[in-house]
N, C-alpha and C positions, 0 to 999 in steps of 0.2 A: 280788344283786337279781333280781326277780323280771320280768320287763316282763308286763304282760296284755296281751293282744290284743283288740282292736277292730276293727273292722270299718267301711268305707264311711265315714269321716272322709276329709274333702277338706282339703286344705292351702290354706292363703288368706293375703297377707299381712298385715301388722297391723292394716291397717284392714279386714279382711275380703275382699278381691277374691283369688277363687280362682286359684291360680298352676296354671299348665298344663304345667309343665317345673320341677323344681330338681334339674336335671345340667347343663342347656346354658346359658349367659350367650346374649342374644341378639348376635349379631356380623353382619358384613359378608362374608359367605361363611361358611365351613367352618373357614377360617384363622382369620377375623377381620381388625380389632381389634373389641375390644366397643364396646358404644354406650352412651354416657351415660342414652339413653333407656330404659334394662333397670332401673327403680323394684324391681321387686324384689331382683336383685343388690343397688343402694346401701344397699338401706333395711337388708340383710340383715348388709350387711359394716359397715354404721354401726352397726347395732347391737350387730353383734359388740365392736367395737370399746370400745364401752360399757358392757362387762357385769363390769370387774373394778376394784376401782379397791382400793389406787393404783399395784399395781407392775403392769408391761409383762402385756399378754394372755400374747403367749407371748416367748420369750428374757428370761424373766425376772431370772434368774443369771447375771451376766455379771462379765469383767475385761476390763479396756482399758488401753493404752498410747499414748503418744505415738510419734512418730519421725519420718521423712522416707523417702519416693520418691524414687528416683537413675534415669533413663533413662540405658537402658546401650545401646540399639539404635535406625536412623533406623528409626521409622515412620510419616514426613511425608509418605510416597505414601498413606497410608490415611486419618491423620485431622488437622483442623488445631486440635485440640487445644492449646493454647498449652503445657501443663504436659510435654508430650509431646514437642516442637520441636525438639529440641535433646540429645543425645547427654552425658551427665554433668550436666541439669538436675536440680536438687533441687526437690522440694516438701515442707511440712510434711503431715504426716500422721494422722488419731488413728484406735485403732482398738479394737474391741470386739469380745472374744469371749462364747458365750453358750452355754448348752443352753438347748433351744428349750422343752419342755412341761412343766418342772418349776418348783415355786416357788422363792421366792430364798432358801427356806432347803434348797432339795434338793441333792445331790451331787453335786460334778465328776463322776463316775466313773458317773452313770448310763447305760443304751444312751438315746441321743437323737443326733440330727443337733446338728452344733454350728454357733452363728451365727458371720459371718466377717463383719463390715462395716466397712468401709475411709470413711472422710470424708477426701478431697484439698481442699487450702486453698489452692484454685489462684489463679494473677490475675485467673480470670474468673470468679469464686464458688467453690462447693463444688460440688464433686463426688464422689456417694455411690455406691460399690459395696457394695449391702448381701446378700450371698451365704450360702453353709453351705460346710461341711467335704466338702463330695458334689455332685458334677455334676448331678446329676436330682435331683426332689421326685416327692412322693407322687401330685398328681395335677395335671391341666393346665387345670381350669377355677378361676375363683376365686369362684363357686358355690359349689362343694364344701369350702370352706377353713375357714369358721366348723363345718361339720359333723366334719370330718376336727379340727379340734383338741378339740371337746369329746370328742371319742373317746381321745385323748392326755393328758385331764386327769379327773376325778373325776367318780366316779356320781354323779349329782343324788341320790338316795337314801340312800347309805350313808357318801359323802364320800373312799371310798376311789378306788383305781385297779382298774381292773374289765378283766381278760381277755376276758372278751365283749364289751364294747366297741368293745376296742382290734379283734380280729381279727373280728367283726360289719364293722365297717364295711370293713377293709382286704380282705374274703374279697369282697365285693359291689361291689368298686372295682378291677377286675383289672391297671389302669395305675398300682396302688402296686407293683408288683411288683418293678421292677428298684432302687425307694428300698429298697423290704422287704429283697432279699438285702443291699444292701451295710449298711443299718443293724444286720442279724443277722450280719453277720460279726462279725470283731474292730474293723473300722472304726467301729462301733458304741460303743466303747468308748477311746478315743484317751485315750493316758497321759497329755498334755501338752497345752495349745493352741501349743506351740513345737512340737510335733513330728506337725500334722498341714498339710494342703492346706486350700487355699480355694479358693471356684470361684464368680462369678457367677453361674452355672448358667442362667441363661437365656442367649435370642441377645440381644444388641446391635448398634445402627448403629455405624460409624463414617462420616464422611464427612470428605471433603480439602478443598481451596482449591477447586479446581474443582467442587465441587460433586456429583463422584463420591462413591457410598456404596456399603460393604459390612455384610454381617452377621459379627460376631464372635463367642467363645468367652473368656470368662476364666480363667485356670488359677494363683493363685498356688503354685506347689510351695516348700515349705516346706527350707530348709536345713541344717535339723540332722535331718534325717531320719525318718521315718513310725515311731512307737511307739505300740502299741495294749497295752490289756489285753485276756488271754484276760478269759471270761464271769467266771470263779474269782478273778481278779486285782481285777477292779473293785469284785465284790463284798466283798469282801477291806478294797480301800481305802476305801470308803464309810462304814465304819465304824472306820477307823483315820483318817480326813482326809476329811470331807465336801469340805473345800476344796482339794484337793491341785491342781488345775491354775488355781485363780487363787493359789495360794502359790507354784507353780513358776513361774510368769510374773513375777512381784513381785519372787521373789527372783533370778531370774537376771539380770531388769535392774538391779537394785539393786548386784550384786559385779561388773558389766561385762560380762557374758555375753551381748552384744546378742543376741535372735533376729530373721532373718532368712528374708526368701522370695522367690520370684526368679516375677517376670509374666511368664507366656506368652498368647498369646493366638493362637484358632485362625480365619483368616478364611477367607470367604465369600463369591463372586461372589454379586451377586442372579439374573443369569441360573442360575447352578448352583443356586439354591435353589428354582428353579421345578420345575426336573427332578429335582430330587432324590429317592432312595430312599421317602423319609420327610420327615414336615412336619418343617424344620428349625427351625421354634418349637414346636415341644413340648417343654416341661421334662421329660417323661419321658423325654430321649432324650440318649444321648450324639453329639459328633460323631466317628466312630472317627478316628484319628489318620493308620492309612493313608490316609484319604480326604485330609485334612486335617491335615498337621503343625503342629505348635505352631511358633511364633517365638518369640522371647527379646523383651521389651518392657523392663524393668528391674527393677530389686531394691528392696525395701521394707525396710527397718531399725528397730525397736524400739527406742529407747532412752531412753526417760523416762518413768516412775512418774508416775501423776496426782499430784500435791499434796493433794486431796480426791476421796476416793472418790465421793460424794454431787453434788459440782458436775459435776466432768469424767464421770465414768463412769454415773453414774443418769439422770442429764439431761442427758447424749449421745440425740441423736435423729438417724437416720440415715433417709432416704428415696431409693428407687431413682426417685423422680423428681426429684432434684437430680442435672441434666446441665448442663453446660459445650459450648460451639461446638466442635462437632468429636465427640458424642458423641451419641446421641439413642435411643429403647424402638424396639421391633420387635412384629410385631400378637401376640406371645407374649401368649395368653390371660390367663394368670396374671401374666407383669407388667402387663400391663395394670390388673390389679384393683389390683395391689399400687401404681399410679401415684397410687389415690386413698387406701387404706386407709393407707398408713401417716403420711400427711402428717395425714389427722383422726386416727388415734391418740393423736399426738403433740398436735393440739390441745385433745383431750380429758384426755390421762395430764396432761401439760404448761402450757398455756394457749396462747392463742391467738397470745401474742410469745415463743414460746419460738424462735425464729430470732434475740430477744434473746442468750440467755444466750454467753457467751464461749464454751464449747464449741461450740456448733452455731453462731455469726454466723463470714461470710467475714472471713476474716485478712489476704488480700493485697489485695482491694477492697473498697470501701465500697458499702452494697446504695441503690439508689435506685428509690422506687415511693411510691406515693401511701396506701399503708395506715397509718391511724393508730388510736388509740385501743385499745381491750381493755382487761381484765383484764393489772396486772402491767407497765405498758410503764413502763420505769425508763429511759430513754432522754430529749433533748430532744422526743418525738414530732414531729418534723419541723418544730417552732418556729412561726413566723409564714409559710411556704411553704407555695400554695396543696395542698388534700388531693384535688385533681380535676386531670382532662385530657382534652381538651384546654387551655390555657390561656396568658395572655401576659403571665406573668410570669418566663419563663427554665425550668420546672419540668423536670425529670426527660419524655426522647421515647425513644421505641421509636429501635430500631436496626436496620432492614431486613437490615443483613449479619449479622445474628444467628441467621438465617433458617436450620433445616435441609432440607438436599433433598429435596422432594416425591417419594411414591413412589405408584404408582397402587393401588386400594382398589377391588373390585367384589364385589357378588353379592348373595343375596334376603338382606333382614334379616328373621331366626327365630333362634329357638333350636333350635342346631344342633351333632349329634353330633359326635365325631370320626368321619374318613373310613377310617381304617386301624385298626381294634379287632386282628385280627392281630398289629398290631406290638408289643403289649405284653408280648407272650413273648421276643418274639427277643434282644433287649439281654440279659436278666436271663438267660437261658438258655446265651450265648454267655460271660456271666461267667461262671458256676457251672463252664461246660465249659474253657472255652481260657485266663483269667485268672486264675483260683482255683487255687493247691497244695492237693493231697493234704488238708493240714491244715489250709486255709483252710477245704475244703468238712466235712471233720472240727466244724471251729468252728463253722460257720456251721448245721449242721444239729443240732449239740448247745442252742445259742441259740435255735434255732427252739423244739425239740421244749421246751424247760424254761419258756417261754413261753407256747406256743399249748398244751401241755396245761392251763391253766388254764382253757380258755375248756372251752363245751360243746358234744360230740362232733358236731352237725351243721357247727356253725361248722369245728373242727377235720377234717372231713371236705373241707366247701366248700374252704378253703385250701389244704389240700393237693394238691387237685386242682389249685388255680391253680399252684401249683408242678410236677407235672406236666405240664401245657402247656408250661411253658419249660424242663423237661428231664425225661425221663420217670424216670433216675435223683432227681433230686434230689426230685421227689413221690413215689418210692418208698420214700427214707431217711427223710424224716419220716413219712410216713404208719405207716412200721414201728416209728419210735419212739415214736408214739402210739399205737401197737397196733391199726392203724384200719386197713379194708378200703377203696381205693378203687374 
């Protein structure tokens, strides 16, 4: 496809008022959290949300399973949590894997970040960790999100999947950088959803009895151990088993081969995160581990095959703003967005009572609120009990100790850059150099170049440079394997 160029077009939103920013979400500082009153953000990500119908925008191919969370370690000084409490507590579990940009007829085995979303069926609701197989994402405002995935999905023109796209947008976005190397290694390609990581990838609160809170880290490490395909291998399988890793999951539950993953979780004084290096809610960012060791939290166990694929695993709906007392979001730009965007997805992919359906309704308590009516409610709809509150009839009251701990919030509300552009070199650069073998960086630069040679040569020049910046080797080896002068 061809783009023309135009000239002096102003960008407005759908009813015409000219937007003045589409990089920054308007926030409460630099940090954030965003502000509801950002009409363009909503309007942008509701419509995103809107534009495909019927299967998922994006993590459209997915498998799930059932099982249980077993806490193996106290961690009552941090959150009070109920599911958490108690050292050898189980909870039910269901859980969904996905690739994130491809339709539900495309290949396990393509490079894509893979979805990791966890639903705990706790006593105090559900509780949803909806994560990827990678600690960072692409980019940290959630502005950018409806943009960044049409770049991941199909030319509006030709229908296909377009190299200029894909590397247009990620060469003019230089904080995809440290998602870009690990998605172009082998990680990129994971043999198994048994044999990779999950990660929250954003920060998290937790808070305790006392009303102390810290910011956390999620880390499920996986138990049967990390197997990737080389770039040669995937390709390979995609065309011998589009489906090899929802087969391999199916069937290892199926002959008793439970898989298993074991939560660590990396915590965080709020004093330390004021001084910190780096904005420690930027999803583009790891927390290194010397600063901040993991803890053991407990092990997660796979062992039950849905019954219907269609009921448990299609209309599975998982939202990172289904938290439980003892857990709560952090001014993380991106979950932020993602606190509204995926609860209307689901109203829209789903209907409006899809908090109905047996997959997604709490399992160990019963939900009590005053919403009735929609599309679809196969339930008593809450009988002859009044649908308002206040009132004095017994009805369903707020519960004050439900309350998570206030944290203070300041600064001019704009749309507002990040304060550390710098930093988007250093993670990705420090992989490439001190974490990657020989053959990683082998791998990783053969994926690139067999990639980013599709696009054209100014795009593949821009890129490369961005890899340059985070190590002068690593912009040298692709640049030469695209035969390009930086």
């Amino acid at each position: 496809m061809v783009f023309i160029m135009k000239k002096n077009k102003k960008m407005t939103t759908n009813f015409g008022k000219r937007v003045d920013d589409d990089q920054n979400s308007v926030t409460v500082g630099p940090r954030g959290p965003v502000l509801l009153q950002d009409v363009h953000l909503i309007e942008k990500l509701a419509h995103f949300n809107r534009e495909r119908i019927p299967e998922r925008v994006v993590h459209a191919k997915g498998a799930g399973a059932g099982g249980y969370f077993e806490v193996t370690n106290d961690v009552t000084k941090y959150t009070k949590a109920k599911f958490l409490s108690e050292v050898g507590k189980r909870t039910e579990v269901f859980l969904r894997f996905s690739t994130v940009g491809g339709e539900k007829g495309s290949a396990d085995a393509e490079r894509d970040p893979r979805g990791f979303a966890v639903k705990f069926y706790t006593e105090e609701g559900n509780y949803d960790l909806v994560g990827n197989n990678t600690p960072v994402f692409f980019i940290r405002d959630p502005l950018k999100f409806p943009d960044f995935i049409h770049t991941q999905k199909r030319n509006p023109e030709t229908n296909l999947k377009d190299a200029n796209m894909f590397w247009d947008f990620l060469s003019l976005t230089p904080e995809s950088l440290h998602q870009v190397t690990i998605l172009f290694s082998d990680r990129g390609t994971p043999k198994a959803y048994r044999n990779m990581n999950g990660y929250g990838s954003h920060t998290f609160k937790w808070y305790n009895e006392d009303s102390k809170y810290f910011w956390i880290k999620y880390h499920f490490k996986t138990d049967q151990g990390i197997k990737n395909f080389t770039r040669q291998e995937a390709e390979q399988m995609k065309g011998i088993d589009p489906d090899s890793a929802t087969r391999d999951l199916y069937n290892a539950i199926k002959k008793g081969d439970y898989p298993s993953w074991t939560l660590q979780v990396q915590i965080m004084s709020p004093e330390d995160a004021e001084k910190y290096r780096f904005d420690v809610f930027d999803v583009t960012k790891v927390w290194p581990h010397g600063d901040y060791p993991v803890m053991e939290v407990g092990r997660m166990v796979l062992n039950r095959n849905p019954d219907n694929y269609f009921a448990e695993v299609e209309q599975a709906a998982f939202s990172p703003g289904n938290f439980v007392p003892g857990i709560a979001s952090s001014p993380d730009k991106m979950l932020q967005g993602r606190l509204f965007a995926y609860h209307d997805a689901h109203r829209y992919r789903l209907g409006p009572n899809y908090h109905l359906l047996p997959v997604n309704r709490p399992k160990a308590v019963k939900a009590e609120n005053y919403q009735r009516d929609g599309y679809m409610r196969f339930d008593p709809n809450g009988g002859g009990s009044p649908n308002y509150y206040p009132n004095s009839f017994g009805g369903p009251e707020p519960d004050p100790q439900a309350a998570e701990p206030p944290f203070e919030v300041s600064g001019m509300v704009a749309r507002q850059p990040y304060t550390h552009p710098n930093d988007d070199f250093v993670q990705p650069g420090a992989l490439y150099r001190k974490v990657m073998t020989d053959q990683d960086r082998d791998h990783l630069i053969g994926n690139i170049v067999s990639h980013l040679c599709n696009a054209k040569k100014d795009i593949q020049i821009r890129q490369a440079r961005i890899f340059y910046k985070a190590d002068t080797e690593y912009g040298q080896r692709v640049a030469e394997g695209l035969k390009i002068d930086l």
